[in-house]
C-alpha positions, 0 to 999 in steps of 0.5 A: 438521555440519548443513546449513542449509535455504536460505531459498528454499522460502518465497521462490518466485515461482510455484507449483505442486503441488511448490512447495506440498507443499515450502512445507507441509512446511517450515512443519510443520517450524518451531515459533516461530510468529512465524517461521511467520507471517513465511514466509507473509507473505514467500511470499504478498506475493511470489505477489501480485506473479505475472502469474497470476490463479491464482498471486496467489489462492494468495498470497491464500489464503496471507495469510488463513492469515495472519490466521486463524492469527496475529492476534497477529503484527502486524508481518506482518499490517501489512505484509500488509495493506498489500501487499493493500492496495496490490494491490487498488489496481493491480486498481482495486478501491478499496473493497477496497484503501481498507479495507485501508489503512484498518486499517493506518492506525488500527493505526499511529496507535494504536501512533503508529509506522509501523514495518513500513509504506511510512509512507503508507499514509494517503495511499494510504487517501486515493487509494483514497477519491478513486478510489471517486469518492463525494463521501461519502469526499471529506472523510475522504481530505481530512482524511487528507491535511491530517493527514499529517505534512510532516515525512515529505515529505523528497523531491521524490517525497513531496512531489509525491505528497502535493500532487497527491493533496491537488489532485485531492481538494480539486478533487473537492470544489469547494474551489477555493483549497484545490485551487490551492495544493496545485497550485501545490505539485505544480508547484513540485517536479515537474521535480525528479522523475527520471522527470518525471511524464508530461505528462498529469498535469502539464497537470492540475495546471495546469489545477486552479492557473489555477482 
């Protein structure tokens, strides 16, 4: 009987010339490219994750391969996007980070599902916006707030997310009201949070509802 190949080899959180020449192998190996394009989504999120500069770069690499070779499998390429997306938003590199959930984005209102997705990467294109700190991209992150559908704000955590982000933008824009009542809604759930927000965030918020 033939043994089975453990899924391990395209699961590695670190990387090393061995770990490599195993990876490339084993992908030679795999003729449906659909299942090629899963293994390098799978291995490049997880390098990105590694402490390493060097380590995340080669997950990087990883993911263009992605891209390049496979730009017909959407449903890796979304969920790679979003994970350099979100990747480059821990680094405060936000213009990087802002056109990465950006593609995501208008893929999935195209497709009008967020299948394979966090389901907000449009908020997340909005905190990007905002955290650029250019008035030019105010309004856009605005609007992407507004548009976002409450039917997906089903927890205190969605909801508080949602509202906070909608405070800081309209705040940035000098829309006082628009701002307050965002604060107001932040407030309102904000000690349903387990966590509770860190007390910074929160004395923010009252200062944008006391206007």
């Amino acid at each position: 009987m033939k043994k089975k190949i453990s899924d391990s080899w395209y699961k590695n959180k670190t990387w090393n010339g061995d770990i490599d020449s195993h990876f490339e192998r084993q992908l030679r190996y795999t003729r449906n490219e659909l299942h090629k394009a899963s293994y390098l989504q799978v291995q490049g999120c997880l390098l990105l994750d590694n402490a390493a500069a060097n380590i995340q770069e080669v997950g990087q690499v990883l993911l263009e391969r992605l891209f390049e070779d496979f730009p017909r499998a959407f449903d890796q390429r979304l969920q790679a996007q979003e994970k350099l997306g979100d990747y480059f938003y821990g680094k405060q590199e936000y213009e990087k980070a802002a056109e990465y959930f950006k593609q995501v984005t208008e893929y999935t209102a195209e497709q009008q599902s967020r299948t394979h997705t966090s389901g907000k990467a449009d908020l997340k294109w909005a905190a990007s916006l905002y955290k650029m700190g250019n008035p030019a991209g105010f309004e856009k992150a605005a609007e992407l707030v507004a548009a976002y559908p409450e039917k997906l704000l089903q927890t205190p955590a969605q909801q508080f997310y949602h509202a906070e982000l909608g405070a800081w933008i309209a705040n940035a824009m000098q829309n006082i009201p628009l701002a307050i009542s965002y604060a107001l809604a932040a407030l309102k759930v904000h000690t349903l949070l387990k966590p509770n927000p860190p007390a910074a965030r929160v004395a923010e918020l009252v200062k944008i509802a006391e206007g």
